[in-house]
N, C-alpha and C positions, 0 to 999 in steps of 0.2 A: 587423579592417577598418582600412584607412588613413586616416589625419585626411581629408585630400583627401575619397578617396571617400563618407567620410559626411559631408564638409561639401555638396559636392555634390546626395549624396542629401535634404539637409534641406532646400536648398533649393529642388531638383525636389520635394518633398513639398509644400511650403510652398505653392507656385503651384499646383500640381496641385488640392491641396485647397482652394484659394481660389477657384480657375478655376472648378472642378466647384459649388464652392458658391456662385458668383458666375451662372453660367450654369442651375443647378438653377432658383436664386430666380427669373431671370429668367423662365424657359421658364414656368416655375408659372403666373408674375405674366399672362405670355400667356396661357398657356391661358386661364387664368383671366377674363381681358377679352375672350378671344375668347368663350367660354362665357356669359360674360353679357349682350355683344351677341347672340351669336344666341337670347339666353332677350326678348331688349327683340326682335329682330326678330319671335319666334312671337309674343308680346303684341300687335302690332302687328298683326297679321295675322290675329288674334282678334279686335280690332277693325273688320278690315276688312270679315271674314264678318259679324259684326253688322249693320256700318251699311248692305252690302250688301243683307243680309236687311230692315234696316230701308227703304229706298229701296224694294223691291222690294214688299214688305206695305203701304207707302203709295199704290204705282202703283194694287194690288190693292184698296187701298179704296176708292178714289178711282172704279174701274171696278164695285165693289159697292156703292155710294153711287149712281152714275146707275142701276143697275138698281134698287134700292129705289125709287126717286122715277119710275120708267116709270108709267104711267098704265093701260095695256095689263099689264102687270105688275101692278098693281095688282089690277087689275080681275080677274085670273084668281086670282090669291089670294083674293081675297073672295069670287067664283064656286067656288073648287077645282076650275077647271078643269084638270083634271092635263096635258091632252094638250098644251094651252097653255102649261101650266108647264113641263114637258121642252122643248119649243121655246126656249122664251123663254133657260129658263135656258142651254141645250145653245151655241144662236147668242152670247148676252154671254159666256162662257166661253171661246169660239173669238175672237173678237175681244180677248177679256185675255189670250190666252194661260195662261188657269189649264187646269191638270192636273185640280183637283177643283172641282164646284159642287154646292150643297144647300141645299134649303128646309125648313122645318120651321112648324108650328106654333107657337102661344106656353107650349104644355106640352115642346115638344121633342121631338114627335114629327115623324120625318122625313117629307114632302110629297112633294116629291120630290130623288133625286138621282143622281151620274152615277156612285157607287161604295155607293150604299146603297139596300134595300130602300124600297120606301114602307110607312109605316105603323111602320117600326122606331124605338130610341127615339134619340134623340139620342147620337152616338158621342162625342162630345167635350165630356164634362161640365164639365170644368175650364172651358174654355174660354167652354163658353155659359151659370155661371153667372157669368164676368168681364166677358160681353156683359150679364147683364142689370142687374148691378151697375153697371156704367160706363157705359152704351148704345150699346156695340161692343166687339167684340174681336178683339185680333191676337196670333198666336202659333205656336209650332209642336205641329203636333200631328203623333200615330201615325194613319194607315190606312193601314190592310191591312198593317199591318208597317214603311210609309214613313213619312219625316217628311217633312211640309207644313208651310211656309208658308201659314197660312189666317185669311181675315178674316171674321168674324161682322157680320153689322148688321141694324138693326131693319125690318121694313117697314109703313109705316104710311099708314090711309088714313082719314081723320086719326088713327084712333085704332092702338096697335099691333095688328097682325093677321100677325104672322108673323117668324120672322129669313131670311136668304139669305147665305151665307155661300163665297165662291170662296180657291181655293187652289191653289198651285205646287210642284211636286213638287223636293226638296232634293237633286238627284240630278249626272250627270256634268257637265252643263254650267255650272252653280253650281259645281262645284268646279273645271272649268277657266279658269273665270273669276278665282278667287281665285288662280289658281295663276298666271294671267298677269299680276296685279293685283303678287302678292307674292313672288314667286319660292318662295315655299313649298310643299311637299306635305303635302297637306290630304285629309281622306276623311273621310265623313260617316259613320257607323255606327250601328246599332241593333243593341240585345240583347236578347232577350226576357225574362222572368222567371228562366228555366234557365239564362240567362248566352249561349247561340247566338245567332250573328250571323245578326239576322233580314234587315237590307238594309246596303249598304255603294256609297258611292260614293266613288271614289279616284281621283288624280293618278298615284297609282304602277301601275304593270302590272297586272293583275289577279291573277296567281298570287301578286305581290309581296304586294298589297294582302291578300289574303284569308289568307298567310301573317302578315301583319304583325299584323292585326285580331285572331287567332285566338290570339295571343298576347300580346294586350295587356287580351284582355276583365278579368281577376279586379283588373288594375292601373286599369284606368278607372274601372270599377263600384265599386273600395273606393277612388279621388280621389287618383290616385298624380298624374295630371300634369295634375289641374286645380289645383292648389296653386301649383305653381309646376314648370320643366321641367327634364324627367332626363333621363338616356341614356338609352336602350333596352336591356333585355337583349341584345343582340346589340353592343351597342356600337357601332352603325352610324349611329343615328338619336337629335338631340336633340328630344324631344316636348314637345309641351304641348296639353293640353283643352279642350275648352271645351264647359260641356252645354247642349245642344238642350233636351232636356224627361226630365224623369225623374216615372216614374207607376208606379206599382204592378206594371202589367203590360209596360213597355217604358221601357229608359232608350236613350237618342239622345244622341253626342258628334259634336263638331268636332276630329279629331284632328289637329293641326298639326305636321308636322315638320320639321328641317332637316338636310340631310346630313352626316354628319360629317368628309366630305372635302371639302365645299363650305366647313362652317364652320373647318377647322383645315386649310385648306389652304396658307394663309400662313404658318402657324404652323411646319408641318413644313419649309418653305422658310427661314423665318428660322433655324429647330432648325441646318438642317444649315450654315446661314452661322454660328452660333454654333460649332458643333462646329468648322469649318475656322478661325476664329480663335481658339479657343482651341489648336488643333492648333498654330499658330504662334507663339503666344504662349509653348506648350511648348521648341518649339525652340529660338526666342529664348530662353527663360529656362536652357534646357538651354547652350547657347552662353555665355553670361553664366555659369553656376555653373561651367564647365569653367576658365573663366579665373578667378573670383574665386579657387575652391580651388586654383589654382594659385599664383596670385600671394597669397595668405595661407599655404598650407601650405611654400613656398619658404623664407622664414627660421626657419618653424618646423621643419623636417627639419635645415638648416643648425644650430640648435638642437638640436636632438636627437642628431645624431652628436658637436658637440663635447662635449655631457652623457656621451655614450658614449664618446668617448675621455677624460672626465677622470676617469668609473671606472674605467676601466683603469687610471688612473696616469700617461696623459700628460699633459702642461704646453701647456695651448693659449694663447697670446698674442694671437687675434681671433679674432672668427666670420664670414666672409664673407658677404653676403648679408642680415645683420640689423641691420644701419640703415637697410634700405627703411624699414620700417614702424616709427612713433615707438616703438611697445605694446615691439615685440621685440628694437628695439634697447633700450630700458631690463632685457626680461628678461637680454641679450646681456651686461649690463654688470655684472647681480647674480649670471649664473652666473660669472662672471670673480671675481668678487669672492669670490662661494663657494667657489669654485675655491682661492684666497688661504686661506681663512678652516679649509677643509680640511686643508690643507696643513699649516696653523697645528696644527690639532687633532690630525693623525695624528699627529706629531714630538710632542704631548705626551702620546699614548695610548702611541705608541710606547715614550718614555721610561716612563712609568708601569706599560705593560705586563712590562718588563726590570728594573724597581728598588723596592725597598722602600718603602712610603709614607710609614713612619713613620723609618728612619735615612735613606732615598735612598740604600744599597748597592744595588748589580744584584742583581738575585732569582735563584732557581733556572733560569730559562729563560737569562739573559744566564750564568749558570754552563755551564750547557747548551753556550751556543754557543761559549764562548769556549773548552770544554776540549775541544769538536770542532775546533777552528782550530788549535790546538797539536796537536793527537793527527794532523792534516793535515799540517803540518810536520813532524814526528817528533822534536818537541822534549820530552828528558826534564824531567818535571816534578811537584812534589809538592802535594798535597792535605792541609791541614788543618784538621780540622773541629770547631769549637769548641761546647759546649755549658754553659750556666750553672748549675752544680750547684745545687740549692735554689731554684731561680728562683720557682715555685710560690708557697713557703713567704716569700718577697721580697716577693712581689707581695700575700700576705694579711698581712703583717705594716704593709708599708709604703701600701700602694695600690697601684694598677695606672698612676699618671702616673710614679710615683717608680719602678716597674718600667721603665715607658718610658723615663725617665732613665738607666737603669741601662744599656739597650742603646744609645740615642742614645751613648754616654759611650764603651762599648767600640766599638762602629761608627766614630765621629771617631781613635780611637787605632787600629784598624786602617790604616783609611785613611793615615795617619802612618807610619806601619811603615816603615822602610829596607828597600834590598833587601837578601836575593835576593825578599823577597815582591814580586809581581807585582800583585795585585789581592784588592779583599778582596770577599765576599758575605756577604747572610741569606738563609738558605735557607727556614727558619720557625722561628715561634716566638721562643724562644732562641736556635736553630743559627744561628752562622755559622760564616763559611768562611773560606780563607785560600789563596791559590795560589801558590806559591812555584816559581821558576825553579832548583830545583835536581833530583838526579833522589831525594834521599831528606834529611830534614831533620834535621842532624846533633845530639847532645846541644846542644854550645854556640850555635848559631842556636835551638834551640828555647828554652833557658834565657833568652834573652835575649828572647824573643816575649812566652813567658810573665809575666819581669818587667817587663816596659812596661803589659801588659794586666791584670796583678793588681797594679798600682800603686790603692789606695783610689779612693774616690768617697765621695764628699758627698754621701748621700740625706735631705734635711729636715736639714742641718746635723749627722748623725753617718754617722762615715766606716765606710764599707763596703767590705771588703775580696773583692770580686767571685773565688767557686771556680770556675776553670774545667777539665773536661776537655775532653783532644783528642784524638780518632780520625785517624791518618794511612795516606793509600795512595802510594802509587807510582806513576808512567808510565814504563814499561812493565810493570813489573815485575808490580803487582800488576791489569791490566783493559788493553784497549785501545779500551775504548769509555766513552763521556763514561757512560751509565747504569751500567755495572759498576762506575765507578772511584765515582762518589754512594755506591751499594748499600754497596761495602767499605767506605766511609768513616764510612758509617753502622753498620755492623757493629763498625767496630772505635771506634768511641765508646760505642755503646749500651755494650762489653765494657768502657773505661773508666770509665763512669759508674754501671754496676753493681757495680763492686769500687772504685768512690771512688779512682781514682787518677788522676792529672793528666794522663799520656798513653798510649797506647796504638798499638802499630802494627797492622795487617791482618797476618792469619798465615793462610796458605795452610791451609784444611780449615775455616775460620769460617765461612765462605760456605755450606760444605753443612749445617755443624751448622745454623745459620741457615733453610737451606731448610727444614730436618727440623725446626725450629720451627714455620713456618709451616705446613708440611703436619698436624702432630699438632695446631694449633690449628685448623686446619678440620675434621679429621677427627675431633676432640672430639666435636663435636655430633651426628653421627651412631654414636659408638660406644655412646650408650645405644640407641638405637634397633636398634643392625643385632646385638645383645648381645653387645660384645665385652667389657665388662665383667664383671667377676664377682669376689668378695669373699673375701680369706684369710681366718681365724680363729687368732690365738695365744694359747695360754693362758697367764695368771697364775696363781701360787698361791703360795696364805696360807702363810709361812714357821712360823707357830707350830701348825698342823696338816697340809701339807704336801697340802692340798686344794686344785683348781682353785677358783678364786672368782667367773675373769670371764674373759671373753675380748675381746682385743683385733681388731676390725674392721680389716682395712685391702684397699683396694682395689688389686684389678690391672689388665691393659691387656691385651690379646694384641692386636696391631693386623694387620690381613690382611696387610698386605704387609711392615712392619718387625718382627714377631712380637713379641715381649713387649718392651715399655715400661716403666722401671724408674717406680717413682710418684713417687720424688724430682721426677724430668724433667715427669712428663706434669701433676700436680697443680700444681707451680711455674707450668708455659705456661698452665694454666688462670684460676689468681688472677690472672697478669697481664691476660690475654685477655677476663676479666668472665665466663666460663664456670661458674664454680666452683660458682654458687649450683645448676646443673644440674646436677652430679656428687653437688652434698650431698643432693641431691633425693631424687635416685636412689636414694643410698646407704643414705640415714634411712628411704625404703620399702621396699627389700630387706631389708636387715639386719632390720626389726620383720617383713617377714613367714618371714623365715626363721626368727626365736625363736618365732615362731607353729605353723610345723611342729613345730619341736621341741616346743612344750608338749603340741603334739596327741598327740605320741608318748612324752608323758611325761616329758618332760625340761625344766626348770624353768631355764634359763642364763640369763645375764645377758652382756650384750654391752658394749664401750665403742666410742663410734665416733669422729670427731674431728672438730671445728670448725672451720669458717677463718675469717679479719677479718670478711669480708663476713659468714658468719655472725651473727655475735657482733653486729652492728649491725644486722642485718633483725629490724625488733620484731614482724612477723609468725612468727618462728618457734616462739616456746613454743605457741601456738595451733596451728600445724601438725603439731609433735611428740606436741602432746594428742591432737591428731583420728588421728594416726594410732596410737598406745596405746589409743585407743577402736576404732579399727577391728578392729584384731588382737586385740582381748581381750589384753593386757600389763597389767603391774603394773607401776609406775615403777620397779622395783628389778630390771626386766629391763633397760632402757635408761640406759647411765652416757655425760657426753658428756668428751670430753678434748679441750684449748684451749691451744694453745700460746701460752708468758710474750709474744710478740710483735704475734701477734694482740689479745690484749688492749690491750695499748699502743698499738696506732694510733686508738682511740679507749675511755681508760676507761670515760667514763662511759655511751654506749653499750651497750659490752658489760657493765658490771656491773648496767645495767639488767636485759638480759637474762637472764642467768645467775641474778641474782634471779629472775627469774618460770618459770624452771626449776626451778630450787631448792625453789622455794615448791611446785611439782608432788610434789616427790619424787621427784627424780633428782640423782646423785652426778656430782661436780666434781672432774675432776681440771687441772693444772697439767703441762702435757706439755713437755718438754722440758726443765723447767727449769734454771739453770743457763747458760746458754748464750743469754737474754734480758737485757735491762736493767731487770724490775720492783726496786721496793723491797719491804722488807719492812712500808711503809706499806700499799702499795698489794695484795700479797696479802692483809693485813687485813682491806682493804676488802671483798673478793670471800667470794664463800659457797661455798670450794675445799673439798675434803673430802679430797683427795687433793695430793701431790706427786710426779711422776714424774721421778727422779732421768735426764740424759740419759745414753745409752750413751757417750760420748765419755768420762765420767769414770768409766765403770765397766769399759769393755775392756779397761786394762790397772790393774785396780785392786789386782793382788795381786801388780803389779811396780812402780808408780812410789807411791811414799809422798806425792806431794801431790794425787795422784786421792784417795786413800785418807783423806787431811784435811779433802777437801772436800766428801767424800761422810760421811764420820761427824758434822763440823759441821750438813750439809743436815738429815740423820736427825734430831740432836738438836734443833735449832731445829723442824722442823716436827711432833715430838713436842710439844715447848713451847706452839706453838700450838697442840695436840690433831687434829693431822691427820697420816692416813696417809703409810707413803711406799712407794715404788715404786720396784725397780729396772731400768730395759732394759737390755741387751746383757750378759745372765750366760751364759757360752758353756765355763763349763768348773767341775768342782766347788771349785775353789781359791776364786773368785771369790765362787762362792753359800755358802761357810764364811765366809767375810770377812764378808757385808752378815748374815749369821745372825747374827754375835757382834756387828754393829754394831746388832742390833734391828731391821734394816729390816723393814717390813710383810710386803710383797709381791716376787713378782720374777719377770721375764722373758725370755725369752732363746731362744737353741738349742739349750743347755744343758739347756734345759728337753724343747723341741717348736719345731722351728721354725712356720711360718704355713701352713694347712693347707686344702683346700677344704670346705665345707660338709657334703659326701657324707661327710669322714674324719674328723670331729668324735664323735660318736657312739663309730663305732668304735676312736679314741682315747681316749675314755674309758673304754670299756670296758676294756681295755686296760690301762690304767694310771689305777687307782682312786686313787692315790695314791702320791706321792714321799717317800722317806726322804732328807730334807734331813741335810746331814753333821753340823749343828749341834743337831739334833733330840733326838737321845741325852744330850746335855750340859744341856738345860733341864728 
């Protein structure tokens, strides 16, 4: 919804609901005073019936007063003259205008009269014991079902000798009187015991009237509108009561009402003059809101689009339209300013996003761009990519500031660089880079790189003479896109930095070997799973009874789509990749439950399997080599582990922890490869080796070169010295396995022997071949 139109709408809401609520109150407030004027007019009007009735009961005594005191009257009362007394009474009745006359005795028996037997008893007890109490009475009483108007009085001659008592019937002309008197409609009613309307005299119609009565009887009789005045059911009519006489066997009201279109007739008049001003007041306020939300939302739109063109990236220099209003020109002037303040920030996100934070060289992204701008001109040009040999080892030796130092230090001398270098970068880490405007970087410019940038540094006051290798590509030669020519570069340094040598160029077929890295390192993880794994077996045997003793585990690969996997390759990608500890998993619970088969079938072998670094420093493993020599039912002297001189070394004391708490199980330690590592003969000391495994490299050609032959009879002899066996691999031919006989070697290995065989043909190689007549056998 648009600012406008919901500024608009709030304030059409605003008057609306004020209006209605202003006009609600009001209308109430009317009714309300109309309502209780016409509840003061029926009051009034109740009143007037009274004092009416009262006037009229005075005339009546007044004319029953001179007939008590007749003399002739008298006189036939104290006669009982009856015939006399109907006269008498029948004529003063006709000249008062009473509806009813009646004598009675002083016990209350009736004498005579013009609606009651003679002789009967007094109908109006109430009444004629308030005559005798007071000495007269005036009130309304029931006959025959009517209310009268009727006066009681004494008559006396001197002494009392009777009452006479006249009355007026409470009927239409009594109510059109009041009704002329009060503008009121008034009906006189009577109910009988049952609740039926025994007489009824009304101002309203007669069908009106006897409708009306007939439906109000349960509400008069239980004092609904003698209290105070209600509507009417019918919501036509506001009523109010007033009781005549209530007795046991008849109650008599004065129902007053007034019309409800008489009384709220004004009201409905004023209702619809309300309604037509506020109708206007609508308009007007609608007229009014149309122009305020315009004339407010105008410099805010004018607002809002320059907001929208400055994220786009335009440069707005004013806002039209927003110095009407103070508020907008002040916003007008902070987004201008924000605007500025943007502007400021992007150019330093910018820079920071394309540059090192710590030297300020262009990072890999400005490397990015800048080797697609050249590769756009088709300018040859070369790539070289630097990495800080040992940096790692820099950074725990010295700190990680003085590491810092160390690239701040080469970054400033890059930058320095003469040409033909073009631009230098950090890509991460360690790596940086080097862009050179040549199309390949020749011995003498690179000799000359490298001595500027392995010129010492001063870390903490001693000087460090910073190894650097470098990977170099080519443009064109070697990629024609900025990612291919990174990839090779990175390729061909990883290749320098793993052969330790200063530099290295890209050589066409690295890339794939490279892919075929990565591919066999992802498909690592699913070759235990999908079982493409599976385990050779080579036998060793005892040179001084020419018995198999043990056999050598080693794991194979058949990969679905590259087919077999040499495990130099695939085991290497692993250690790097952190995989390994899942390979040895594998391996440590296959191999134990293959020796498991085998026991089941009788056959008692002994395995060696082989360790890696990771190995050797996870101190969960002696507990998990238990648990699994407990699962398979094994004897420690089925499982032997072999640990090559290298992996020990990258952390002693780790691994000699371990190998201890192996040891201590009751499993044999051999020393694999040895030779071809950098231990001391300190450091085997330390270890709980039981074995030395002489490396095949010095025993391939040991029955041609005399300093294989040196170095293998010295190993023999030393590690007889310390009381440990020794081992030969790579015996491939009998010349070779006479040689390590005469030298005492232990044991020995080879193809010479059996080359590495699968599980299924283990058995039946033994079988087979119970034993070897070793050449040297005969002679001891």
């Amino acid at each position: 919804m648009r600012f406008r139109t919901r500024l608009m709408l709030v304030l059409l809401a605003v008057v609306i609901i004020s209006q209605i609520a202003t006009g609600a109150a009001f209308l109430h407030a009317t009714q309300n005073d109309a309502l209780m004027k016409g509840n003061q007019r029926l009051e009034v009007g109740a009143r007037v019936l009274h004092q009416l009735l009262d006037i009229r009961g005075e005339q009546l005594r007044s004319n029953v007063a001179i007939l008590a005191d007749d003399f002739g009257f008298k006189s036939a009362v104290a006669t009982k003259d009856t015939a006399t007394l109907y006269s008498v009474l029948a004529n003063h009745g006709d000249r008062a205008q009473a509806d009813m006359v009646m004598l009675s005795d002083l016990a209350g028996n009736v004498l005579a009269s013009s609606h009651h037997e003679q002789g009967s008893t007094m109908p109006f007890p109430e009444l004629f014991g308030r005559a005798q109490q007071n000495g007269h009475g005036v009130g309304v009483v029931i006959g025959n079902g009517e209310p009268y108007e009727f006066v009681l009085m004494p008559v006396r001659a001197p002494n009392l000798i009777g009452w006479v008592g006249m009355g007026f019937l409470i009927d239409e002309e009594v109510v059109q009187e009041i009704n002329a008197l009060t503008g009121l409609d008034i009906s006189i009613v009577t109910y009988d015991a049952s609740g039926d309307v025994g007489y009824l005299a009304s101002s309203h119609q007669e069908q009106l009237a006897k409708r009306l009565m007939s439906g109000h009887g349960d509400k008069l009789m239980g004092g609904a509108y003698t209290t105070h005045s209600q509507m009417s059911d019918n919501n036509n009519y506001l009523s109010y009561a007033s009781e005549l006489l209530e007795s046991p066997e008849y109650q008599s009201y004065a129902l007053l009402q007034l019309s409800r279109n008489e009384l709220l007739g004004a009201y409905q008049h004023l209702k619809w003059q309300l309604i037509g001003i506020v109708t206007l007041m609508l308009l007007l306020t609608l007229a009014v809101a149309m122009w305020s939300a315009r004339s407010i939302s105008k410099p805010l739109i004018a607002l809002a689009l320059a907001a929208k063109r400055i994220g786009q990236g335009e440069h707005v220099g004013r806002i039209p339209g927003a110095a009407a209003v103070a508020e907008t020109d002040l916003l007008a002037t902070t987004l201008l300013s924000m605007q500025e303040d943007i502007a400021k920030r992007e150019a330093t996100l910018h820079h920071q996003s394309r540059h090192d934070m710590l030297t300020d060289l262009p990072n890999r992204v400005s490397a990015l761009e800048d080797i697609f701008k050249r590769i756009q001109k088709g300018q040859p040009f070369s790539l070289l990519r630097f990495a800080i040999n040992d940096f790692r080892d820099i950074n725990d030796t010295f700190g990680y500031a003085l590491g810092d130092h160390l690239l701040v230090t080469l970054a400033q001398r890059m930058q320095q660089l003469p040409a033909p270098v073009s631009k230098a970068y950090r890509l991460d880490g360690d790596e940086l880079m080097l862009l050179i405007e040549r199309p390949y970087c020749d011995t003498s410019t690179r000799t000359e790189l490298m001595s500027r940038l392995n010129q010492p540094i001063n870390l903490d006051k001693s000087p460090i003479v910073p190894s650097i290798s470098a990977g170099e590509v080519n443009y064109p030669a070697h990629g024609i896109t900025p990612q291919l020519l990174l990839r090779r570069s990175d390729i061909a340094l990883d290749k320098a930095r793993r052969h330790r040598h200063s530099h290295e160029s890209y050589v066409e077929g690295q890339e794939e070997q490279h892919l075929r890295q990565l591919m066999l390192i992802r498909d690592l993880q699913e070759a235990v799973k999908n079982s493409e794994l599976w385990m050779a077996y080579q036998p060793k045997v005892d040179t001084h009874s020419g018995q198999v003793c043990q056999f050598e585990a080693l794991m194979r690969w058949r990969h679905p789509t590259l087919g077999f996997v040499p495990p130099d390759e695939f085991i290497g990608l692993a250690e790097r990749s952190g995989n390994i500890g899942l390979l040895s998993n594998w391996m440590l619970a296959h191999v134990c439950e293959q020796l498991h088969r085998w026991k089941c079938a009788d056959n008692h072998l002994s395995v060696a399997v082989n360790l890696s670094a990771s190995d050797l420093i996870d101190s969960t493993l002696p507990k998990r080599i238990s648990g699994l020599l407990h699962r398979f039912n094994l004897t420690p002297d089925q499982l032997a582990l072999e640990v090559t001189e290298s992996a020990v070394m990258q952390d002693v004391d780790a691994a000699t922890e371990t190998l201890l708490a192996l040891s201590q199980q009751g499993l044999k330690i051999a020393i694999d490869d040895y030779g071809t590592g950098y231990s001391s003969l300190a450091q085997i000391k330390r270890l709980p080796v039981d074995e030395l495994k002489i490396d095949k490299s010095f025993v391939l050609k040991l029955d041609t070169q005399e300093e294989d032959l040196t170095i293998v009879r010295s190993t023999i002899e030393m590690a007889h010295n310390l009381g440990l066996k020794t081992v030969a691999e790579g015996v491939e031919n009998s010349a070779t396995a006479e040689l390590l006989c005469k030298l005492q070697c232990d044991y020995l290995q080879g193809y010479w022997i059996a080359k590495p065989m699968p599980a299924d043909d283990v058995l039946n190689w033994l079988a087979d071949t119970p034993s070897l007549v070793l050449p040297s056998l005969a002679t001891r």
